[in-house]
mmCIF file of the N, C-alpha and C atoms, coordinates in Angstrom:
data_MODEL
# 
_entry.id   MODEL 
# 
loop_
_atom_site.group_PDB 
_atom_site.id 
_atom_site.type_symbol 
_atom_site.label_atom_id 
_atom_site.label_alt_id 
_atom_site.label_comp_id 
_atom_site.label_asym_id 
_atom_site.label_entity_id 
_atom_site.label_seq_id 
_atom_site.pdbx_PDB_ins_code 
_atom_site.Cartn_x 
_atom_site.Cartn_y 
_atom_site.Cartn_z 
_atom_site.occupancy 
_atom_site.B_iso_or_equiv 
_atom_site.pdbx_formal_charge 
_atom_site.auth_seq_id 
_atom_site.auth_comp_id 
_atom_site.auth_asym_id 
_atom_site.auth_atom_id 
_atom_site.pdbx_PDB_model_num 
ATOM 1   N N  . UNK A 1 1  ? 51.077 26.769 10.399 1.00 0.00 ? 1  UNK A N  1 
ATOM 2   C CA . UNK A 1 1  ? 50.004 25.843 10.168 1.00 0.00 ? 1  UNK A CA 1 
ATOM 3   C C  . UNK A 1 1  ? 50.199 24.638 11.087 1.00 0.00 ? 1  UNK A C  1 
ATOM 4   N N  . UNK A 1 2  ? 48.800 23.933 11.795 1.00 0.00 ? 2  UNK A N  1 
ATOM 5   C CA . UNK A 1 2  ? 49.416 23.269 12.610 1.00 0.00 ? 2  UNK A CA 1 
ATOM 6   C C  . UNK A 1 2  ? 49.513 21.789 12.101 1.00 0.00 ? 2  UNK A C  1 
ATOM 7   N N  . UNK A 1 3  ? 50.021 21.073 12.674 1.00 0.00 ? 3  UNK A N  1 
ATOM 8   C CA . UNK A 1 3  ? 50.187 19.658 11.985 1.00 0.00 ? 3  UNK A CA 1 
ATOM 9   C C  . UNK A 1 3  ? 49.222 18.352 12.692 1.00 0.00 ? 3  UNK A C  1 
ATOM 10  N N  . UNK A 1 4  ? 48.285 17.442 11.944 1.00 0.00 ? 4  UNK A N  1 
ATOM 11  C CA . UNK A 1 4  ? 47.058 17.028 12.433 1.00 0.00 ? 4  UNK A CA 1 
ATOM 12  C C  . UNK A 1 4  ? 47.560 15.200 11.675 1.00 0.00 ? 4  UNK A C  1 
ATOM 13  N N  . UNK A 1 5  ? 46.836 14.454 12.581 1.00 0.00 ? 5  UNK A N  1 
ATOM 14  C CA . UNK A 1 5  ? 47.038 13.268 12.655 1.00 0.00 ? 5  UNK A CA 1 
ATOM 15  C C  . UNK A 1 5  ? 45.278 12.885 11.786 1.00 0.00 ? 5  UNK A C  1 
ATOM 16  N N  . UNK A 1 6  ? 45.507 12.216 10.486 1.00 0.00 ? 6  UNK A N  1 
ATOM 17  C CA . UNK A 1 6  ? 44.662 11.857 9.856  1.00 0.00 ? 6  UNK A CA 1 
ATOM 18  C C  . UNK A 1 6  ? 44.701 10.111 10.148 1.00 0.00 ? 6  UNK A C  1 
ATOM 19  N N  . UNK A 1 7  ? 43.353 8.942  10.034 1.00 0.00 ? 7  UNK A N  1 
ATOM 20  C CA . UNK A 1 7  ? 43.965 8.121  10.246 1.00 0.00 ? 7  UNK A CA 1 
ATOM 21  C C  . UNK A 1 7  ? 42.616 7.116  8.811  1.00 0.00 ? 7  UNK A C  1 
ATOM 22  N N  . UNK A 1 8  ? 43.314 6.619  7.853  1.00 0.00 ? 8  UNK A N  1 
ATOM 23  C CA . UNK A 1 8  ? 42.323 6.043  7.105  1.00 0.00 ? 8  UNK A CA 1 
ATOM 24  C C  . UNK A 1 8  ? 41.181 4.718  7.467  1.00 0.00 ? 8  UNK A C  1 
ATOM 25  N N  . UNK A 1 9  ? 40.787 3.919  6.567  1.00 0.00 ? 9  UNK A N  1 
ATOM 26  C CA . UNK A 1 9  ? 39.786 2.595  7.152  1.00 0.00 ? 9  UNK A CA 1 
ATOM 27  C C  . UNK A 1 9  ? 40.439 1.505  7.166  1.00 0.00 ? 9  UNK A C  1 
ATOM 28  N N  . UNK A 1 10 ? 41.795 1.144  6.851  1.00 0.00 ? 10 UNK A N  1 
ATOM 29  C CA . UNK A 1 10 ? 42.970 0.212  6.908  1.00 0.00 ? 10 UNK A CA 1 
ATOM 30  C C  . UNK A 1 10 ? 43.952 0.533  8.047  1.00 0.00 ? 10 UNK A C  1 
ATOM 31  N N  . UNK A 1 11 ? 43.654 1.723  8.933  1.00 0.00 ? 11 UNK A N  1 
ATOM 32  C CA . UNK A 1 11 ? 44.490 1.826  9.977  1.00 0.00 ? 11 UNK A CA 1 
ATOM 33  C C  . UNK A 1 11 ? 45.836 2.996  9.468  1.00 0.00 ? 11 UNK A C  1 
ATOM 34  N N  . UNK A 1 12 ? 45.635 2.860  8.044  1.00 0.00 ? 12 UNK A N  1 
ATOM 35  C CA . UNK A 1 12 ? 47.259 3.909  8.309  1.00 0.00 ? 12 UNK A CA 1 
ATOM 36  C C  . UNK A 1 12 ? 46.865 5.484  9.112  1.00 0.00 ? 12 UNK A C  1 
ATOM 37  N N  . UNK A 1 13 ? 48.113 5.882  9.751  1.00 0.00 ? 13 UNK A N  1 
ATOM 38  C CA . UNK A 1 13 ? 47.994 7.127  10.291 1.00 0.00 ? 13 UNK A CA 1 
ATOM 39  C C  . UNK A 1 13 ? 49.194 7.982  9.484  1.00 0.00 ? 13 UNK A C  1 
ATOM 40  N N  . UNK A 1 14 ? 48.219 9.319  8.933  1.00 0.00 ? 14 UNK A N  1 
ATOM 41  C CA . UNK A 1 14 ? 49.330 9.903  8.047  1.00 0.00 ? 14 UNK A CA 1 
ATOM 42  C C  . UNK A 1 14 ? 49.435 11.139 8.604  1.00 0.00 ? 14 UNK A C  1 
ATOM 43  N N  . UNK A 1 15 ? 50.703 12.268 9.099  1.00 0.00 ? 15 UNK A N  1 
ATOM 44  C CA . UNK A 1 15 ? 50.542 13.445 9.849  1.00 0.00 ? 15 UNK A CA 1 
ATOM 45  C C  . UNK A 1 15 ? 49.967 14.508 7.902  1.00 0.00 ? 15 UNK A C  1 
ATOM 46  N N  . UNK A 1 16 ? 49.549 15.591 8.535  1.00 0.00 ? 16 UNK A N  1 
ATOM 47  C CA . UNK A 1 16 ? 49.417 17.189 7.452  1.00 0.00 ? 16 UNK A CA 1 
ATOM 48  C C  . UNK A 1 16 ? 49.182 18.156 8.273  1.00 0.00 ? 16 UNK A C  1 
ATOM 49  N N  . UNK A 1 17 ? 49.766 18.893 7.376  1.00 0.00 ? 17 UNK A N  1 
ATOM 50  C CA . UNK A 1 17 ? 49.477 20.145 7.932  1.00 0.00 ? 17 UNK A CA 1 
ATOM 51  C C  . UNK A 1 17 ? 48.517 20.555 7.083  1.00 0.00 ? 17 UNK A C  1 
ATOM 52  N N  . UNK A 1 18 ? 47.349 21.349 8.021  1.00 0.00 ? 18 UNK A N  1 
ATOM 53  C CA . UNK A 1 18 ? 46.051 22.122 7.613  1.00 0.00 ? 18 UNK A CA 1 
ATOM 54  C C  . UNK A 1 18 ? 46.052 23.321 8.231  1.00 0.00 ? 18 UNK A C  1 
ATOM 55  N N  . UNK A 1 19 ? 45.299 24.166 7.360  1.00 0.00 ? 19 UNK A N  1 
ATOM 56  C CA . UNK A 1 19 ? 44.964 25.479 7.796  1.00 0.00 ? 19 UNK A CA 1 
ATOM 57  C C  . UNK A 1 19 ? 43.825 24.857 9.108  1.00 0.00 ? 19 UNK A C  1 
ATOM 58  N N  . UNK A 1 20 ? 43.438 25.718 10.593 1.00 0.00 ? 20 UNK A N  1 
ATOM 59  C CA . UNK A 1 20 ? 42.733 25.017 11.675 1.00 0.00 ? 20 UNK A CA 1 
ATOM 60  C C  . UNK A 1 20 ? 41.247 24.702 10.268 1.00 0.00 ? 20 UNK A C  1 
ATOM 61  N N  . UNK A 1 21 ? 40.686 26.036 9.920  1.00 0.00 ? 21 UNK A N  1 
ATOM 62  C CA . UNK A 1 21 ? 39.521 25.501 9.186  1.00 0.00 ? 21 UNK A CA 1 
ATOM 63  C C  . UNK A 1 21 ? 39.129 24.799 8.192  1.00 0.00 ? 21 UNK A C  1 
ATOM 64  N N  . UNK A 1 22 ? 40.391 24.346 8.015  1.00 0.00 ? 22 UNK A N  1 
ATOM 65  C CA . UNK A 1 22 ? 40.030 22.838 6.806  1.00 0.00 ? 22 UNK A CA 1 
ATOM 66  C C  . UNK A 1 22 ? 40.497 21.557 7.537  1.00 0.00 ? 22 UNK A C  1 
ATOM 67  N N  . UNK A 1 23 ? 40.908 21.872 8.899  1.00 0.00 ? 23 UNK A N  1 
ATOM 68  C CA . UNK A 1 23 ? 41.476 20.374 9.543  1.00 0.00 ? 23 UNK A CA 1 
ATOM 69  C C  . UNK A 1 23 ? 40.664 19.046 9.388  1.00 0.00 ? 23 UNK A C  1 
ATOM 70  N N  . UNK A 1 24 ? 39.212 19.224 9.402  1.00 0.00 ? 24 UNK A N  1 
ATOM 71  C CA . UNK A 1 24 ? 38.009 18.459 9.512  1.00 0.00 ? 24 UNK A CA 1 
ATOM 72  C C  . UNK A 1 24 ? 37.728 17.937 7.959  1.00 0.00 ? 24 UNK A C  1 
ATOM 73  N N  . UNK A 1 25 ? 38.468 18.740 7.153  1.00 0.00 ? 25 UNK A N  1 
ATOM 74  C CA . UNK A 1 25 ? 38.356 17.831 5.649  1.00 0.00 ? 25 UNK A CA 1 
ATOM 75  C C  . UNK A 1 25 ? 39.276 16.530 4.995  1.00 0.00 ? 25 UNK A C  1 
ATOM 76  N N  . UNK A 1 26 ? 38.890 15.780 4.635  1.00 0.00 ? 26 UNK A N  1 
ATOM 77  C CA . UNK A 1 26 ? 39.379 14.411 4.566  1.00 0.00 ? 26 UNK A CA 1 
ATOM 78  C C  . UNK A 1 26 ? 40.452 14.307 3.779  1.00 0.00 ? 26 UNK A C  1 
ATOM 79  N N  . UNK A 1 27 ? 41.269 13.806 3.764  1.00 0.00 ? 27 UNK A N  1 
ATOM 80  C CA . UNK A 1 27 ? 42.744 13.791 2.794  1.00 0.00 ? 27 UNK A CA 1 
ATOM 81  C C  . UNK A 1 27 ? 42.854 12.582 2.233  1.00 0.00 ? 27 UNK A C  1 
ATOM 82  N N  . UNK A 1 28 ? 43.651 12.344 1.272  1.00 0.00 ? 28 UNK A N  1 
ATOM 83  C CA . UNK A 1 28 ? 43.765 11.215 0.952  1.00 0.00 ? 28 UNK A CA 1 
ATOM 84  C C  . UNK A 1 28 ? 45.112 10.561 1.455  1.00 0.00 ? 28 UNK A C  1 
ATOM 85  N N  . UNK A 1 29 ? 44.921 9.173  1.809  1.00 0.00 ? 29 UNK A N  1 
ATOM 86  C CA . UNK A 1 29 ? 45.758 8.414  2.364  1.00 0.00 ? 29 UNK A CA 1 
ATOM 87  C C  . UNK A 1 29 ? 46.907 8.069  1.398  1.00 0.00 ? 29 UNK A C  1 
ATOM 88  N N  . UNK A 1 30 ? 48.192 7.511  2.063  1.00 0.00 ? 30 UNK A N  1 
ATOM 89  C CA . UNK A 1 30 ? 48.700 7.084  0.891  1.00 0.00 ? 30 UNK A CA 1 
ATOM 90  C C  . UNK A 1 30 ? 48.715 5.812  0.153  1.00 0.00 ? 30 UNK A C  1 
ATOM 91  N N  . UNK A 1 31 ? 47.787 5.190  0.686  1.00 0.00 ? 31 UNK A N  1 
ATOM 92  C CA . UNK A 1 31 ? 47.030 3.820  0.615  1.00 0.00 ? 31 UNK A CA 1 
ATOM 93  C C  . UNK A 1 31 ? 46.223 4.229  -0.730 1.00 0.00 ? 31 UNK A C  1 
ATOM 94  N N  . UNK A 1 32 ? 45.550 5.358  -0.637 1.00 0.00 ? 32 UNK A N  1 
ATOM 95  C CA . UNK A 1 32 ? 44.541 5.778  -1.801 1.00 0.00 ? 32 UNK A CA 1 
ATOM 96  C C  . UNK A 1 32 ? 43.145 5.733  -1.114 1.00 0.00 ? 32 UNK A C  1 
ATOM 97  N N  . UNK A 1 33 ? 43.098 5.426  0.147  1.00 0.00 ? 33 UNK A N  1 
ATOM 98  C CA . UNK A 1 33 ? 41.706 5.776  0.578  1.00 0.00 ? 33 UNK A CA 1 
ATOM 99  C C  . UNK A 1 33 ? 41.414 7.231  1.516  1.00 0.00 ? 33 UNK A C  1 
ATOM 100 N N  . UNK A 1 34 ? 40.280 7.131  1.645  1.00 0.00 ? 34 UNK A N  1 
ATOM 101 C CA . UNK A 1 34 ? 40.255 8.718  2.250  1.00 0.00 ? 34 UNK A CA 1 
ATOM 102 C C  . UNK A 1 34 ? 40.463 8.321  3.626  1.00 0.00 ? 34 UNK A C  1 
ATOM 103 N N  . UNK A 1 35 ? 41.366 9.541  4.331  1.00 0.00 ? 35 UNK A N  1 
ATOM 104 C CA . UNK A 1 35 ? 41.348 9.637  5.883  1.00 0.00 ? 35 UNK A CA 1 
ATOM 105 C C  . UNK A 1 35 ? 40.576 10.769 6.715  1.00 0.00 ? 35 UNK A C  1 
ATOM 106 N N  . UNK A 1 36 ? 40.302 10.530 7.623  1.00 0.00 ? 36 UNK A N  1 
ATOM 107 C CA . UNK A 1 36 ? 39.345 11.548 8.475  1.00 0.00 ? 36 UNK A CA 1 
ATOM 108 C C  . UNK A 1 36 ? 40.836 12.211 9.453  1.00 0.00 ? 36 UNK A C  1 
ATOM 109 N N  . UNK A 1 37 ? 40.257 12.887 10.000 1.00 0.00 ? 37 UNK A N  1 
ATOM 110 C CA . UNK A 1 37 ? 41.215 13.925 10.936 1.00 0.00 ? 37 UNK A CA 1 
ATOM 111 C C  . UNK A 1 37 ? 40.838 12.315 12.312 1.00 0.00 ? 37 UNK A C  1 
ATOM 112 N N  . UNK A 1 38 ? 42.186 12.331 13.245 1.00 0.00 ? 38 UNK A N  1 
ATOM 113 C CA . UNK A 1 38 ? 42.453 11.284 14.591 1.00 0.00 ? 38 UNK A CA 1 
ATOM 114 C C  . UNK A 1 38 ? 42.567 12.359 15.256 1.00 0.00 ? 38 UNK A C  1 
ATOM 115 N N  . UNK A 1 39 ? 41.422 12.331 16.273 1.00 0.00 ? 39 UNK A N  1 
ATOM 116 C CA . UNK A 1 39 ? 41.927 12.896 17.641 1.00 0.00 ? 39 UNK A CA 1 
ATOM 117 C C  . UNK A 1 39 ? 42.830 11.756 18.203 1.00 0.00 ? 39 UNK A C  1 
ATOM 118 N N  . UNK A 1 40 ? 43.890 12.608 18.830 1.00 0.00 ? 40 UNK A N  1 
ATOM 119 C CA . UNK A 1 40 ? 45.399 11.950 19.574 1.00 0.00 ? 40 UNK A CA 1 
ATOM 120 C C  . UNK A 1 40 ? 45.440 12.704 20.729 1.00 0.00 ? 40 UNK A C  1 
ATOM 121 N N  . UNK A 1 41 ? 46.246 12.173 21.709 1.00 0.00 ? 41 UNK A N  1 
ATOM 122 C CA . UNK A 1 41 ? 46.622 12.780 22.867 1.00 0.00 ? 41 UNK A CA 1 
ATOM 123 C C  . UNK A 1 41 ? 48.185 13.595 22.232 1.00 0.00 ? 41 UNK A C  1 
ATOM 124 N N  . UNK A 1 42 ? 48.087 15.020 22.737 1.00 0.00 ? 42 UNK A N  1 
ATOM 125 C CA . UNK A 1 42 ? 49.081 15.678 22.981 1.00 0.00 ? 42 UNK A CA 1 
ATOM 126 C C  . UNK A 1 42 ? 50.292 15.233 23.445 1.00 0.00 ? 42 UNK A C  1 
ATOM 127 N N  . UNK A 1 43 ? 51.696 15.531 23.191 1.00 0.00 ? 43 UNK A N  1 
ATOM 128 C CA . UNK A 1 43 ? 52.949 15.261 23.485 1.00 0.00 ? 43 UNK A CA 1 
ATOM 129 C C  . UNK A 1 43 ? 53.588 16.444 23.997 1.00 0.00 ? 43 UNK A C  1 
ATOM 130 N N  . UNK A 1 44 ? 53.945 16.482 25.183 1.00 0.00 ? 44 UNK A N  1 
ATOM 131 C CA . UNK A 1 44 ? 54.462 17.379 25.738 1.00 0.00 ? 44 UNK A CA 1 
ATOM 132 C C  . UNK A 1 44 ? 55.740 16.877 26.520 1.00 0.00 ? 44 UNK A C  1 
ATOM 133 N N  . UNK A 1 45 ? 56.799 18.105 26.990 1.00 0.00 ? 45 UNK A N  1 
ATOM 134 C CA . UNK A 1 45 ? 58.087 17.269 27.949 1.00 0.00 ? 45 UNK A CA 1 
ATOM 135 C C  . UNK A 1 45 ? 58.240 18.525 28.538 1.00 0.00 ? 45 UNK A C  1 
ATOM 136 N N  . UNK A 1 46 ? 58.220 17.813 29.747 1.00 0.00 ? 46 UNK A N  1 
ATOM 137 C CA . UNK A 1 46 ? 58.787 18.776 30.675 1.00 0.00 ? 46 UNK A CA 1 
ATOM 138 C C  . UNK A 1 46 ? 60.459 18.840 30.722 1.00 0.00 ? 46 UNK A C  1 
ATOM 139 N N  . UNK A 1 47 ? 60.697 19.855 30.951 1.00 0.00 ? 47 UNK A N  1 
ATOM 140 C CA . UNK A 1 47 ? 62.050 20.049 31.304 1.00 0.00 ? 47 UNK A CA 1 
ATOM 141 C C  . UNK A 1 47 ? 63.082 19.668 32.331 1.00 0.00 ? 47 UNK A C  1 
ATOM 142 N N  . UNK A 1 48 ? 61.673 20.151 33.128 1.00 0.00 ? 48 UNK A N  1 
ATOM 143 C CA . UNK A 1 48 ? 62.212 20.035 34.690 1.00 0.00 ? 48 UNK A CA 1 
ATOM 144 C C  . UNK A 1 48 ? 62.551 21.478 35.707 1.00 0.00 ? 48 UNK A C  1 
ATOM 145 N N  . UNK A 1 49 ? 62.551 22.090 34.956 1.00 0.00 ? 49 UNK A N  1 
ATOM 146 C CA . UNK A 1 49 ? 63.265 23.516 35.513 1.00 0.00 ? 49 UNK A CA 1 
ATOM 147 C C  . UNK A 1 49 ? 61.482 23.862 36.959 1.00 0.00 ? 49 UNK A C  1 
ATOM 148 N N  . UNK A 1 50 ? 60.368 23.666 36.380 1.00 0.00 ? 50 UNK A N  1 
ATOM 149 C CA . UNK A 1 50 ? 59.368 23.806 36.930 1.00 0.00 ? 50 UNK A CA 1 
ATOM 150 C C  . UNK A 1 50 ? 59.084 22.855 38.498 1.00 0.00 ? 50 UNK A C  1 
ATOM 151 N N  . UNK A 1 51 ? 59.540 23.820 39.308 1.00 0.00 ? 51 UNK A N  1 
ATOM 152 C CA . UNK A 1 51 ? 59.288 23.444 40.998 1.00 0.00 ? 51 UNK A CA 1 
ATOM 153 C C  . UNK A 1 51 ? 57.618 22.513 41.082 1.00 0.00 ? 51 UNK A C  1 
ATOM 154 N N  . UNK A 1 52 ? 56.872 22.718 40.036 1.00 0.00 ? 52 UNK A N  1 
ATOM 155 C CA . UNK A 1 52 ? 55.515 22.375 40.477 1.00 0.00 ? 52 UNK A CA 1 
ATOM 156 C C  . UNK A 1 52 ? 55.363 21.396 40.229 1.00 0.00 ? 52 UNK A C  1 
ATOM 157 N N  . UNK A 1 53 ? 56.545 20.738 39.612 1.00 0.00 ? 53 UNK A N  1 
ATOM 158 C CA . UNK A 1 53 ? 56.439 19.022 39.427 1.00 0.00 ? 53 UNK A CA 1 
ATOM 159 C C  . UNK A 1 53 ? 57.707 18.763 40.001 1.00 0.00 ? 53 UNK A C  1 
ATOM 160 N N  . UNK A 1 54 ? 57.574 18.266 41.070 1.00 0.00 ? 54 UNK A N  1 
ATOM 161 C CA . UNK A 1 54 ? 58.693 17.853 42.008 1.00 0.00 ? 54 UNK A CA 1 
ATOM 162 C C  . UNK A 1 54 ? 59.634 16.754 41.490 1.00 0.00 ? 54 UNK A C  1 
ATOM 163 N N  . UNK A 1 55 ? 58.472 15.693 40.684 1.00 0.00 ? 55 UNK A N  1 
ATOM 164 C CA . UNK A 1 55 ? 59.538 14.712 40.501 1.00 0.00 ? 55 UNK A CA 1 
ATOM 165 C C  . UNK A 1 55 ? 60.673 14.844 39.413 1.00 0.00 ? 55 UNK A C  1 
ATOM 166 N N  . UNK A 1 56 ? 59.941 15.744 38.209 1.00 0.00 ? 56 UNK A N  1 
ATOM 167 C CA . UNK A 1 56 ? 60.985 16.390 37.141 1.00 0.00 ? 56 UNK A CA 1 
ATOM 168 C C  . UNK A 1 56 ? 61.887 17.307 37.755 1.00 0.00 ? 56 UNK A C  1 
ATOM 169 N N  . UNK A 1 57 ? 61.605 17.813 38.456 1.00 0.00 ? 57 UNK A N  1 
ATOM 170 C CA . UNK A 1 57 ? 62.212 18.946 39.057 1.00 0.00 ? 57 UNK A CA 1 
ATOM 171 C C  . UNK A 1 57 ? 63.769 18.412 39.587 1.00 0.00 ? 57 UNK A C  1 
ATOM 172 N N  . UNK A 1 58 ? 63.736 17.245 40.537 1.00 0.00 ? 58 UNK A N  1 
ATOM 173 C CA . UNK A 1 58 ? 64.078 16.456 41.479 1.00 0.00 ? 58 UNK A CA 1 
ATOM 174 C C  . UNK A 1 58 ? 65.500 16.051 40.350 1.00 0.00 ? 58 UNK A C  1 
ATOM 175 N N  . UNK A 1 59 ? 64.828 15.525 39.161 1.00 0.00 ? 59 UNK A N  1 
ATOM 176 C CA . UNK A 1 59 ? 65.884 14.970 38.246 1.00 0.00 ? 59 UNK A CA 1 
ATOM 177 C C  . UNK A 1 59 ? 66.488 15.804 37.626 1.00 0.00 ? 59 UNK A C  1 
ATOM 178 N N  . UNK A 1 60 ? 65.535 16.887 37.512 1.00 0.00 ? 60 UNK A N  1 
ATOM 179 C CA . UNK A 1 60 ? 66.531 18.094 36.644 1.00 0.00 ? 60 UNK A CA 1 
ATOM 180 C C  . UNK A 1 60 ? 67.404 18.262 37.403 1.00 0.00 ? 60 UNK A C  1 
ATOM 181 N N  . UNK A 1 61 ? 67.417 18.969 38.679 1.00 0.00 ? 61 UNK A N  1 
ATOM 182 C CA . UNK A 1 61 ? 68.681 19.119 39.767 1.00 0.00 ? 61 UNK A CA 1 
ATOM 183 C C  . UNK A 1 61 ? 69.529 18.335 40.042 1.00 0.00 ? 61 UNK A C  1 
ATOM 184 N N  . UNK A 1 62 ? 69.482 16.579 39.963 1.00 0.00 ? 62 UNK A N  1 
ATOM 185 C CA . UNK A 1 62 ? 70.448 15.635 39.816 1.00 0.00 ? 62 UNK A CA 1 
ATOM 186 C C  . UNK A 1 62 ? 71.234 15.980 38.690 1.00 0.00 ? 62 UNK A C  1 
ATOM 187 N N  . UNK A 1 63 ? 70.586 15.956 37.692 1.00 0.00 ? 63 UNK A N  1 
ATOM 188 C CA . UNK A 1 63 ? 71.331 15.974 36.596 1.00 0.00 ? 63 UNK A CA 1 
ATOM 189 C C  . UNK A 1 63 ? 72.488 17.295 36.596 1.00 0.00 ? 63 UNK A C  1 
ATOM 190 N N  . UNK A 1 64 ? 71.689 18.574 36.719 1.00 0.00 ? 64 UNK A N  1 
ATOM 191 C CA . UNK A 1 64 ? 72.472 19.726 36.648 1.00 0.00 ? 64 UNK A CA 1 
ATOM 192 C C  . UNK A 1 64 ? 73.629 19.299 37.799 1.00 0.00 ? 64 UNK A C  1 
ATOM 193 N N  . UNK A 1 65 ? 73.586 19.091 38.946 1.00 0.00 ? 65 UNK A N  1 
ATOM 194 C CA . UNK A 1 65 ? 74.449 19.180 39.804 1.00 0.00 ? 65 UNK A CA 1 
ATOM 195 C C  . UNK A 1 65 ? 75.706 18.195 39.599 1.00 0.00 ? 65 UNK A C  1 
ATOM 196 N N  . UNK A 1 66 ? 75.122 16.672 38.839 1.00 0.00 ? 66 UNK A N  1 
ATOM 197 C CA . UNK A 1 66 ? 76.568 16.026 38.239 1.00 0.00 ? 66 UNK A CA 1 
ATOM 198 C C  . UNK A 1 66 ? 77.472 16.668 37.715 1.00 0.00 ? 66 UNK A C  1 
ATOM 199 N N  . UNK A 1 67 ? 76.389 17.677 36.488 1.00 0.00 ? 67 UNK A N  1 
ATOM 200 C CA . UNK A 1 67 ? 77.246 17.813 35.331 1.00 0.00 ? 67 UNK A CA 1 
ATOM 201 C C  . UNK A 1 67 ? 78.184 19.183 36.022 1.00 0.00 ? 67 UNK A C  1 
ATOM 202 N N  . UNK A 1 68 ? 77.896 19.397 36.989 1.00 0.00 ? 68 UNK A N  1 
ATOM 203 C CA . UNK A 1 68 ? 78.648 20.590 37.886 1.00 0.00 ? 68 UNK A CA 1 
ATOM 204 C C  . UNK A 1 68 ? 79.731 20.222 38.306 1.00 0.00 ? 68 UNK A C  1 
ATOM 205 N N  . UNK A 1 69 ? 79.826 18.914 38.831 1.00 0.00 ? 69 UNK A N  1 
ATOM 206 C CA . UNK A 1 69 ? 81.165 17.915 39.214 1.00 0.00 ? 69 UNK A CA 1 
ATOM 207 C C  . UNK A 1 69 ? 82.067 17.267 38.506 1.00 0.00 ? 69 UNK A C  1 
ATOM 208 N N  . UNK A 1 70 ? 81.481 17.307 37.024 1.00 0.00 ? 70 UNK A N  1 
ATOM 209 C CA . UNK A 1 70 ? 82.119 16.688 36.177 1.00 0.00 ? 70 UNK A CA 1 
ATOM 210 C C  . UNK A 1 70 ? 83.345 17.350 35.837 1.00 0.00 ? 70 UNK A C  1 
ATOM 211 N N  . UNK A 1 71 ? 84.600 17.143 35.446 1.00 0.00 ? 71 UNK A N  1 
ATOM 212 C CA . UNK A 1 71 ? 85.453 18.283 34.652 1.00 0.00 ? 71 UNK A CA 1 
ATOM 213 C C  . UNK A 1 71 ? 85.107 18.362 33.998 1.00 0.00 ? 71 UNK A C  1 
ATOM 214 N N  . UNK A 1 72 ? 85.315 19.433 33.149 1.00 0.00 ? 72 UNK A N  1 
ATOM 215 C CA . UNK A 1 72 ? 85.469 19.713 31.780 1.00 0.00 ? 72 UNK A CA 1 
ATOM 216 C C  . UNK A 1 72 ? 86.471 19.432 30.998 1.00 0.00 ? 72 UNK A C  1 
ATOM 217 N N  . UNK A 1 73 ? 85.655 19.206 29.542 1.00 0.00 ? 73 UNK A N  1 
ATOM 218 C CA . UNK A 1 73 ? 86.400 18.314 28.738 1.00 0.00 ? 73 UNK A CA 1 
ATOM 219 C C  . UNK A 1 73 ? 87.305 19.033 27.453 1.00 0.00 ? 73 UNK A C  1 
ATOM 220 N N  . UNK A 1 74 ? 87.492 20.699 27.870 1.00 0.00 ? 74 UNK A N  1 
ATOM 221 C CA . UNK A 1 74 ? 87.956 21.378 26.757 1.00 0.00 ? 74 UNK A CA 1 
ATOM 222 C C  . UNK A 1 74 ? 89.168 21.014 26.755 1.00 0.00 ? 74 UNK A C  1 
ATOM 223 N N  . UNK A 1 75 ? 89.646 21.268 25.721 1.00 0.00 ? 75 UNK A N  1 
ATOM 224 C CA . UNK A 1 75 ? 91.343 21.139 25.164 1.00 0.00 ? 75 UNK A CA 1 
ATOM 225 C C  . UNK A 1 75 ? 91.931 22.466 25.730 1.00 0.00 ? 75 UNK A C  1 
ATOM 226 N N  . UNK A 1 76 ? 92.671 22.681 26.709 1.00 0.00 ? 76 UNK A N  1 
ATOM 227 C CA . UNK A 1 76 ? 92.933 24.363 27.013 1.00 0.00 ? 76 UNK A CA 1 
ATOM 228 C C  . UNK A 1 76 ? 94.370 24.405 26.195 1.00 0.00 ? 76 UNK A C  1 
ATOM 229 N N  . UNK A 1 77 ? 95.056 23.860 25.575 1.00 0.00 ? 77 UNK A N  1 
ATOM 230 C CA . UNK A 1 77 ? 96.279 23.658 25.172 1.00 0.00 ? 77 UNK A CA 1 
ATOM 231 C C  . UNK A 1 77 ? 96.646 25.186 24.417 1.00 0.00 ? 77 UNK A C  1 
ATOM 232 N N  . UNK A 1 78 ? 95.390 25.504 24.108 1.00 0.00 ? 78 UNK A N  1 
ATOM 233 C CA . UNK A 1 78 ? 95.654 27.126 23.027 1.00 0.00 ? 78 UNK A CA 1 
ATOM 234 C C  . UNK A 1 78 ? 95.643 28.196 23.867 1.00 0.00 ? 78 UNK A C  1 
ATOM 235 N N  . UNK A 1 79 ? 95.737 28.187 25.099 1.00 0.00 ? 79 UNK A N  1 
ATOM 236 C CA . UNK A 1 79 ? 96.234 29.300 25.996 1.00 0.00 ? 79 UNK A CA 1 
ATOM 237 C C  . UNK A 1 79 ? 98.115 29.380 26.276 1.00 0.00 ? 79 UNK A C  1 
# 
């Protein structure tokens, strides 16, 4: 079920999860007034692993390549 950003007439924004065809029905706030469904902008993160965004890309490979130089921090003492 997906999870939908309701927002009441005092401003609170409360997340629920709705089935998609009841998303458009009003919930109650925890204020006690009714909230309508908030269109919001999407949250997404790139990783970086994806060449088609150079600049994530750019940092992902910094990053990987430190942590390539770094030692490692295991205890080998149990060999």
């Amino acid at each position: 079920m997906p999870l939908y950003e309701y927002m009441c007439e005092a401003g609170h924004v409360t997340d629920n999860f709705a089935k998609v065809a009841d998303r458009r029905n009003p919930i109650t706030c925890r204020c006690g007034l009714q909230a309508q469904l908030k269109i919001s902008a999407v949250k997404t993160h790139l990783d970086g692993t994806d060449p088609g965004f150079p600049d994530a890309y750019d940092k992902w490979a910094k990053l990987h390549e430190k942590a390539g130089r770094e030692p490692e921090k295991e205890n080998l003492t149990h060999i």
